[in-house]
VEXVEX-181037 format. One record per residue (C-alpha): residue in three letters; x, y negated, z. Coordinates in pm, 1 decimal, always signed. Example, Ala and Ser with C-alpha at 12.3 -4.5 7.8 and 13.67 -1.06 7.14 Angstrom:
BEGIN
r ALA | u +1230.0 | v +450.0 | w +780.0
r SER | u +1367.0 | v +106.0 | w +714.0
***
This chain:
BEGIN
r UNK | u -11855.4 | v -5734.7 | w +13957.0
r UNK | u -12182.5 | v -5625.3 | w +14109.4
r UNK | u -12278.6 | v -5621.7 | w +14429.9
r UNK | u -12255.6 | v -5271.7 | w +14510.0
r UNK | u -12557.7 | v -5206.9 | w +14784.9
r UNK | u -12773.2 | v -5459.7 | w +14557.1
r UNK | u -13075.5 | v -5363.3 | w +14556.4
r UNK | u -13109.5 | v -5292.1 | w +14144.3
r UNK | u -12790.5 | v -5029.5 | w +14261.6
r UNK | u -12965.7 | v -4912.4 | w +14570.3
r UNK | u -13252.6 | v -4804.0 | w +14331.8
r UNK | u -13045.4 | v -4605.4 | w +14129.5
r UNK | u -12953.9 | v -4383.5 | w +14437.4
r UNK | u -13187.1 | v -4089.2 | w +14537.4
r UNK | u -13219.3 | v -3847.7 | w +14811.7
r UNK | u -13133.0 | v -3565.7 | w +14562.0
r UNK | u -12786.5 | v -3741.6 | w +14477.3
r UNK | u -12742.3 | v -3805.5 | w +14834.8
r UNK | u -12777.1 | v -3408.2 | w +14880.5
r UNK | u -12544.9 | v -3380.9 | w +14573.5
r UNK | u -12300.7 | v -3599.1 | w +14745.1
r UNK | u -12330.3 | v -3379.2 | w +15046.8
r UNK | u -12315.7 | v -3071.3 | w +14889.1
r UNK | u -11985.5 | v -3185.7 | w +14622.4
r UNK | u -11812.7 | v -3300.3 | w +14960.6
r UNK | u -11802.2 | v -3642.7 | w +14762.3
r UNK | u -11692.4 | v -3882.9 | w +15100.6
r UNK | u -11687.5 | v -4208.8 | w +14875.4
r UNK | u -12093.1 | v -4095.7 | w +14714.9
r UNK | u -12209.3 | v -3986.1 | w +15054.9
r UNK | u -12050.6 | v -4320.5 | w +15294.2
r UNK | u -12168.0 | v -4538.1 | w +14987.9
r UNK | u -12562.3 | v -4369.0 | w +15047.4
r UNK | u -12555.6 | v -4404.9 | w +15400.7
r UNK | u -12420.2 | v -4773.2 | w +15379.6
r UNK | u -12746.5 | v -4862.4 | w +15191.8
r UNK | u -12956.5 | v -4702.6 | w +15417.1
r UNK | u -13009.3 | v -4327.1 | w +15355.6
r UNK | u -13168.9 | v -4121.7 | w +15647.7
r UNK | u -12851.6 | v -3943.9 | w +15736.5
r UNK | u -13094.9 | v -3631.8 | w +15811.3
r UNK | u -13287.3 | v -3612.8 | w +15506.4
r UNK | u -13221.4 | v -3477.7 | w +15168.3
r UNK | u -13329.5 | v -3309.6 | w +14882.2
r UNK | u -13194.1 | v -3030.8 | w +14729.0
r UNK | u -13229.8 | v -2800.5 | w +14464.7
r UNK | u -13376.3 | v -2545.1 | w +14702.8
r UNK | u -13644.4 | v -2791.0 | w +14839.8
r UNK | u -13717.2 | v -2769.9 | w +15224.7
r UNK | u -13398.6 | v -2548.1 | w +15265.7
r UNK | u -13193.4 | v -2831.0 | w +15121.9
r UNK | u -13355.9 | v -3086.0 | w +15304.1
r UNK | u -13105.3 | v -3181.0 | w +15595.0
r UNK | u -12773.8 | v -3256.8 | w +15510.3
r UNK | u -12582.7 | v -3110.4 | w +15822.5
r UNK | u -12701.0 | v -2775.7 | w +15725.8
r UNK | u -12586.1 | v -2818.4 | w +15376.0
r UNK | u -12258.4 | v -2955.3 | w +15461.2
r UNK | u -12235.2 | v -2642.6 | w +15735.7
r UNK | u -12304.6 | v -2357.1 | w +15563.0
r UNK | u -11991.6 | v -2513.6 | w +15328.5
r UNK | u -11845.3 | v -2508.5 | w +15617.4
r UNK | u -11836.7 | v -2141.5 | w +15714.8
r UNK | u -11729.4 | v -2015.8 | w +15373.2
r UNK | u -11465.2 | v -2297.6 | w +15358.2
r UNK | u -11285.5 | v -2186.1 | w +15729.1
r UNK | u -11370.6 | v -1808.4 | w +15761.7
r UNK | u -11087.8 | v -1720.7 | w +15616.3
r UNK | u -10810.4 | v -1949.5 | w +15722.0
r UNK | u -10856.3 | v -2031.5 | w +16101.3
r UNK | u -10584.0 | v -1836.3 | w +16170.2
r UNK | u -10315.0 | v -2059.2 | w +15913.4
r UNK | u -10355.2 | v -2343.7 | w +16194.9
r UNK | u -10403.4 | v -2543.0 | w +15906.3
r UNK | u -10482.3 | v -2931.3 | w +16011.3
r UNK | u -10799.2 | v -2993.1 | w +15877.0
r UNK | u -10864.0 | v -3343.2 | w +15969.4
r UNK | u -10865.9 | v -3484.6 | w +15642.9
r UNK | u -11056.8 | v -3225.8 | w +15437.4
r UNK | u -11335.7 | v -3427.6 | w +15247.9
r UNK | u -11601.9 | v -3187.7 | w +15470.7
r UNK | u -11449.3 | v -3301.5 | w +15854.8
r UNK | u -11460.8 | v -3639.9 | w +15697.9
r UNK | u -11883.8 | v -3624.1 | w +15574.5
r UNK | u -11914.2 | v -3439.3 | w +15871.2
r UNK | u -11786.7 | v -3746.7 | w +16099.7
r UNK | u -11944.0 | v -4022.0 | w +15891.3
r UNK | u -12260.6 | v -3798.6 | w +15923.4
r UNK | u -12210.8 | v -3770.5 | w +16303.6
r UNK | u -12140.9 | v -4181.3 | w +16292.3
r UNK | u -12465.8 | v -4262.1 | w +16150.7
r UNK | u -12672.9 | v -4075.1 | w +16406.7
r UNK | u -12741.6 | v -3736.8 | w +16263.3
***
């Protein structure tokens, strides 16, 4: 099995599938990108500059996600977007 932050793998990541990761809510894509190094505020997006930092594009998720259902008292601690959010927060954003 390959190594998997090798650095023929780490080539094959990108800033614009670290953004995709971001933006999916993919928690395995996005720890695996900042793992190998990724600047936990830069991305690229399909927007360009307005893509560019992943704690906006993970927050404005955010708002549309919760608007609606703060008042279930839902526990959201494990929802993919709490979870990027934290790893985000862990690697100095």
């Amino acid at each position: 099995m390959n190594d998997l932050f090798a650095t023929d793998f780490r080539d094959e990541l990108s800033k614009h599938n670290f953004y995709n990761a971001v933006y999916s809510q993919d928690v395995i894509w996005t720890e695996n990108h900042l793992k190998a190094g990724y600047n936990p505020n830069k991305c690229i997006g399909d927007a360009g500059w307005v893509d560019s930092k992943p704690l906006k594009v993970l927050s404005e998720g955010l708002e549309t996600t919760y608007r609606h259902k703060i008042e279930d008292n839902i526990d959201y601690t494990f929802n993919n977007d709490v979870i990027i959010l934290n790893l985000l927060i862990k690697y100095s954003v």
